[in-house]
N, C-alpha and C positions, 0 to 999 in steps of 0.2 A: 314495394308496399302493396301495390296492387295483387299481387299473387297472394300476398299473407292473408288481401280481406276474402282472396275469392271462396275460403273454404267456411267463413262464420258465414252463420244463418242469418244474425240480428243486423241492422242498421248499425250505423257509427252514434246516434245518440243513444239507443239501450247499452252498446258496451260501454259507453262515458258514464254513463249515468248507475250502470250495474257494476262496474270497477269503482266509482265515486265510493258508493255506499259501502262496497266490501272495506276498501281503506278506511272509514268511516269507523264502521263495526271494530277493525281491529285496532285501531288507535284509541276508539274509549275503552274498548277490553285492556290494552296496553295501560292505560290512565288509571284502572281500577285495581288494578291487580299488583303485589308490591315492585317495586323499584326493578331489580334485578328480572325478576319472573315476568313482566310487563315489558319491560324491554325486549328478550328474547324470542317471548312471543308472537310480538309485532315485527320482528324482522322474520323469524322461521315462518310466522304463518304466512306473510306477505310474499317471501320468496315461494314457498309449497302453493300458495293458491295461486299465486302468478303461472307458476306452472303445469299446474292441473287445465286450471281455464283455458293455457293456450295449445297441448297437446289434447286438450277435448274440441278442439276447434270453437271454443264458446267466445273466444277474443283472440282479436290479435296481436304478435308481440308489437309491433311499433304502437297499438294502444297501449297497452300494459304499460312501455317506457313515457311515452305520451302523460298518461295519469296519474304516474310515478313521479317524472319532473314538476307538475301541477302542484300534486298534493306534498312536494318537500317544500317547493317554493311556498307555499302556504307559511311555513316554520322560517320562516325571516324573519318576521314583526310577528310572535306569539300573542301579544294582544289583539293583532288584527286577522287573527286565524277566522272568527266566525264570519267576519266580511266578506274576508278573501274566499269561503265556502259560498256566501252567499253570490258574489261577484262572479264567481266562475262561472256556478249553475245558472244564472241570468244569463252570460252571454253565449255558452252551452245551447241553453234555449234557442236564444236568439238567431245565431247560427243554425240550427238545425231547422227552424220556424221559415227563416229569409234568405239562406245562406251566405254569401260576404255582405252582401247589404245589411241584416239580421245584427254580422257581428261589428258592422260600421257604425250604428246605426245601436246597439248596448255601447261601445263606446264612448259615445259622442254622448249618449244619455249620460255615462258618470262623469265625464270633463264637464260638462254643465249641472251636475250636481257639487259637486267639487266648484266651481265656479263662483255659486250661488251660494254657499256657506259662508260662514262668519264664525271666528276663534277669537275670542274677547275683542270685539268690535273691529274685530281687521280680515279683513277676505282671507279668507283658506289658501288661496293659487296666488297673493301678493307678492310672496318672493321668485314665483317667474316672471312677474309683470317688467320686472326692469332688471337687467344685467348686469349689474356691477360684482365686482369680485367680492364686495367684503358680503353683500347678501347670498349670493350664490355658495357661501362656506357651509350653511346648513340647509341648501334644498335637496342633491341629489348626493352627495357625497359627505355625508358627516364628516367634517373639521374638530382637529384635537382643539379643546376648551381655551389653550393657550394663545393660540392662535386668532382667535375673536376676540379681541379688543374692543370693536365697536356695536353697537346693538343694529336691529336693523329699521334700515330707515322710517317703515312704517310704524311701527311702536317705538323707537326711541329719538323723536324728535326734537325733544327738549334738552336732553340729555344725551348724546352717544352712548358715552365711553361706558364701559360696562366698570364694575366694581372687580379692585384685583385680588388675588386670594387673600394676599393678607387683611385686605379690607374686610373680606368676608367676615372673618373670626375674630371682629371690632364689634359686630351690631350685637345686641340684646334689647 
Protein backbone atom coordinates (compact mmCIF):
# COMPACT_ATOMS: atom_id res chain seq x y z
CA UNK A 1 0.00 0.00 0.00
CA UNK A 2 2.75 2.01 0.77
CA UNK A 3 4.42 1.93 -2.60
CA UNK A 4 0.96 2.60 -4.33
CA UNK A 5 0.84 6.00 -2.45
CA UNK A 6 4.44 6.83 -3.09
CA UNK A 7 3.81 7.83 -6.68
CA UNK A 8 0.27 10.43 -6.10
CA UNK A 9 1.09 13.85 -5.46
CA UNK A 10 -1.99 14.61 -3.19
CA UNK A 11 -2.51 13.80 0.64
CA UNK A 12 -5.02 10.83 1.38
CA UNK A 13 -7.75 13.52 2.21
CA UNK A 14 -7.76 15.27 -1.51
CA UNK A 15 -8.01 11.67 -2.96
CA UNK A 16 -11.08 10.80 -0.46
CA UNK A 17 -12.61 13.76 -0.99
CA UNK A 18 -11.83 14.10 -4.97
CA UNK A 19 -12.97 10.29 -5.61
CA UNK A 20 -16.08 11.14 -3.05
CA UNK A 21 -17.39 13.75 -5.48
CA UNK A 22 -16.38 12.00 -8.69
CA UNK A 23 -18.78 8.93 -7.52
CA UNK A 24 -21.06 11.69 -6.49
CA UNK A 25 -21.23 13.35 -10.01
CA UNK A 26 -21.69 9.88 -11.53
CA UNK A 27 -24.39 8.46 -9.51
CA UNK A 28 -26.74 11.65 -9.99
CA UNK A 29 -25.71 11.53 -13.87
CA UNK A 30 -26.71 7.70 -13.38
CA UNK A 31 -30.24 9.10 -11.50
CA UNK A 32 -31.04 11.42 -14.36
CA UNK A 33 -30.50 9.85 -17.19
CA UNK A 34 -33.07 6.75 -18.25
CA UNK A 35 -33.10 3.50 -16.49
CA UNK A 36 -31.08 1.38 -18.68
CA UNK A 37 -28.56 4.30 -20.07
CA UNK A 38 -28.01 5.57 -16.32
CA UNK A 39 -27.06 2.27 -15.20
CA UNK A 40 -24.34 1.53 -17.62
CA UNK A 41 -23.03 4.73 -17.43
CA UNK A 42 -22.44 4.68 -13.79
CA UNK A 43 -20.66 1.41 -14.03
CA UNK A 44 -18.49 2.13 -17.41
CA UNK A 45 -17.77 5.58 -16.20
CA UNK A 46 -16.77 4.43 -12.77
CA UNK A 47 -14.78 1.54 -13.98
CA UNK A 48 -12.75 4.14 -17.00
CA UNK A 49 -12.29 6.93 -14.51
CA UNK A 50 -11.03 4.47 -11.76
CA UNK A 51 -8.66 3.73 -14.07
CA UNK A 52 -7.48 6.70 -15.64
CA UNK A 53 -6.95 8.29 -12.03
CA UNK A 54 -4.80 5.41 -11.17
CA UNK A 55 -2.53 4.93 -14.26
CA UNK A 56 -2.21 8.94 -14.04
CA UNK A 57 -0.94 8.51 -10.68
CA UNK A 58 -3.72 10.99 -9.52
CA UNK A 59 -5.04 8.17 -6.79
CA UNK A 60 -4.32 5.07 -5.55
CA UNK A 61 -5.74 1.69 -6.24
CA UNK A 62 -6.25 0.61 -2.61
CA UNK A 63 -8.17 4.24 -2.40
CA UNK A 64 -10.19 3.67 -5.35
CA UNK A 65 -11.32 0.22 -3.66
CA UNK A 66 -11.40 1.96 -0.27
CA UNK A 67 -14.16 4.67 -1.86
CA UNK A 68 -15.73 2.14 -3.74
CA UNK A 69 -16.64 -0.08 -0.51
CA UNK A 70 -17.66 3.25 1.19
CA UNK A 71 -19.76 4.63 -1.41
CA UNK A 72 -21.78 0.97 -2.13
CA UNK A 73 -22.20 0.57 1.59
CA UNK A 74 -23.93 3.85 1.40
CA UNK A 75 -26.87 1.73 -0.74
CA UNK A 76 -27.88 -0.58 2.32
CA UNK A 77 -30.56 1.72 3.79
CA UNK A 78 -31.33 4.07 0.45
CA UNK A 79 -33.04 6.28 2.68
CA UNK A 80 -30.27 6.80 4.67
CA UNK A 81 -27.99 7.48 1.74
CA UNK A 82 -27.75 11.39 2.35
CA UNK A 83 -26.58 10.71 6.16
CA UNK A 84 -24.29 8.11 5.40
CA UNK A 85 -22.65 10.95 2.80
CA UNK A 86 -22.82 13.32 5.41
CA UNK A 87 -21.43 10.81 8.09
CA UNK A 88 -18.59 9.72 6.25
CA UNK A 89 -17.28 13.36 5.15
CA UNK A 90 -17.47 14.28 9.01
CA UNK A 91 -15.32 11.56 10.01
CA UNK A 92 -13.13 11.92 6.80
CA UNK A 93 -12.66 15.28 8.33
CA UNK A 94 -12.17 14.41 11.45
CA UNK A 95 -9.58 11.80 10.76
CA UNK A 96 -7.66 13.83 8.57
CA UNK A 97 -7.92 17.10 11.06
CA UNK A 98 -6.66 14.72 14.46
CA UNK A 99 -5.95 11.45 13.03
CA UNK A 100 -7.24 8.19 15.15
CA UNK A 101 -8.11 10.51 17.89
CA UNK A 102 -10.10 12.96 15.12
CA UNK A 103 -11.89 9.56 13.93
CA UNK A 104 -12.48 8.35 17.85
CA UNK A 105 -13.54 11.16 18.81
CA UNK A 106 -16.53 11.84 15.10
CA UNK A 107 -17.44 8.53 16.62
CA UNK A 108 -18.26 8.95 19.91
CA UNK A 109 -19.88 12.48 18.72
CA UNK A 110 -22.68 10.14 16.64
CA UNK A 111 -23.12 7.39 19.65
CA UNK A 112 -23.96 10.37 21.73
CA UNK A 113 -26.08 11.91 19.11
CA UNK A 114 -27.86 8.58 18.70
CA UNK A 115 -27.87 8.51 22.40
CA UNK A 116 -29.75 11.62 22.96
CA UNK A 117 -32.55 11.14 20.39
CA UNK A 118 -36.10 10.25 21.12
CA UNK A 119 -38.60 8.15 18.39
CA UNK A 120 -42.06 8.65 19.77
CA UNK A 121 -40.97 9.10 23.24
CA UNK A 122 -38.55 6.14 23.61
CA UNK A 123 -34.57 6.66 23.30
CA UNK A 124 -33.33 5.79 19.86
CA UNK A 125 -30.27 3.12 21.39
CA UNK A 126 -33.31 1.52 24.00
CA UNK A 127 -33.15 -1.78 22.35
CA UNK A 128 -29.18 -2.20 23.18
CA UNK A 129 -29.98 -0.97 26.60
CA UNK A 130 -30.81 -4.59 27.67
CA UNK A 131 -30.32 -7.99 26.13
CA UNK A 132 -32.97 -10.04 25.97
CA UNK A 133 -33.69 -12.25 22.83
CA UNK A 134 -36.99 -11.13 21.98
CA UNK A 135 -35.62 -7.23 21.73
CA UNK A 136 -32.55 -7.96 20.16
CA UNK A 137 -34.87 -9.61 17.03
CA UNK A 138 -35.01 -6.06 15.37
CA UNK A 139 -31.70 -4.29 16.54
CA UNK A 140 -28.92 -5.61 14.44
CA UNK A 141 -30.28 -8.39 12.36
CA UNK A 142 -33.95 -8.10 11.11
CA UNK A 143 -36.19 -11.01 12.25
CA UNK A 144 -38.94 -12.44 9.86
CA UNK A 145 -42.28 -10.75 11.13
CA UNK A 146 -43.38 -14.17 12.21
CA UNK A 147 -41.25 -14.72 14.43
CA UNK A 148 -41.91 -11.38 16.84
CA UNK A 149 -44.74 -12.28 18.74
CA UNK A 150 -44.05 -9.86 21.51
CA UNK A 151 -43.62 -6.09 21.00
CA UNK A 152 -40.76 -4.58 22.80
CA UNK A 153 -40.56 -4.05 26.14
CA UNK A 154 -40.13 -0.27 25.98
CA UNK A 155 -43.25 0.55 24.00
CA UNK A 156 -45.31 -2.33 24.62
CA UNK A 157 -45.78 -2.49 28.17
CA UNK A 158 -49.35 -2.77 28.68
CA UNK A 159 -49.87 -4.94 26.16
CA UNK A 160 -46.99 -7.45 24.72
CA UNK A 161 -48.32 -9.54 22.31
CA UNK A 162 -48.31 -7.96 19.14
CA UNK A 163 -51.75 -8.61 16.86
CA UNK A 164 -51.52 -11.79 14.55
CA UNK A 165 -52.10 -11.52 10.80
CA UNK A 166 -55.38 -12.70 10.87
CA UNK A 167 -56.16 -10.04 13.48
CA UNK A 168 -54.81 -7.65 11.07
CA UNK A 169 -57.53 -7.92 8.32
CA UNK A 170 -60.32 -7.68 11.38
CA UNK A 171 -59.72 -3.81 12.04
CA UNK A 172 -61.61 -1.01 10.16
Amino acid sequence: MAASRKLVPFPALIEVLAMGLVFEILREGGLRLPQPVGEAMSIVGAIVLGDAAVRANLVSAPMIVVVAITAVSGFVIPDLYDTAVIARLTLVLMASLFGIYGMLLGIMGMVLLLASMHSFGVPYLSSLASFGAQNMKDTAIRAPWWSMRLRPQFIGSKNRKRLNNKDKGNQS
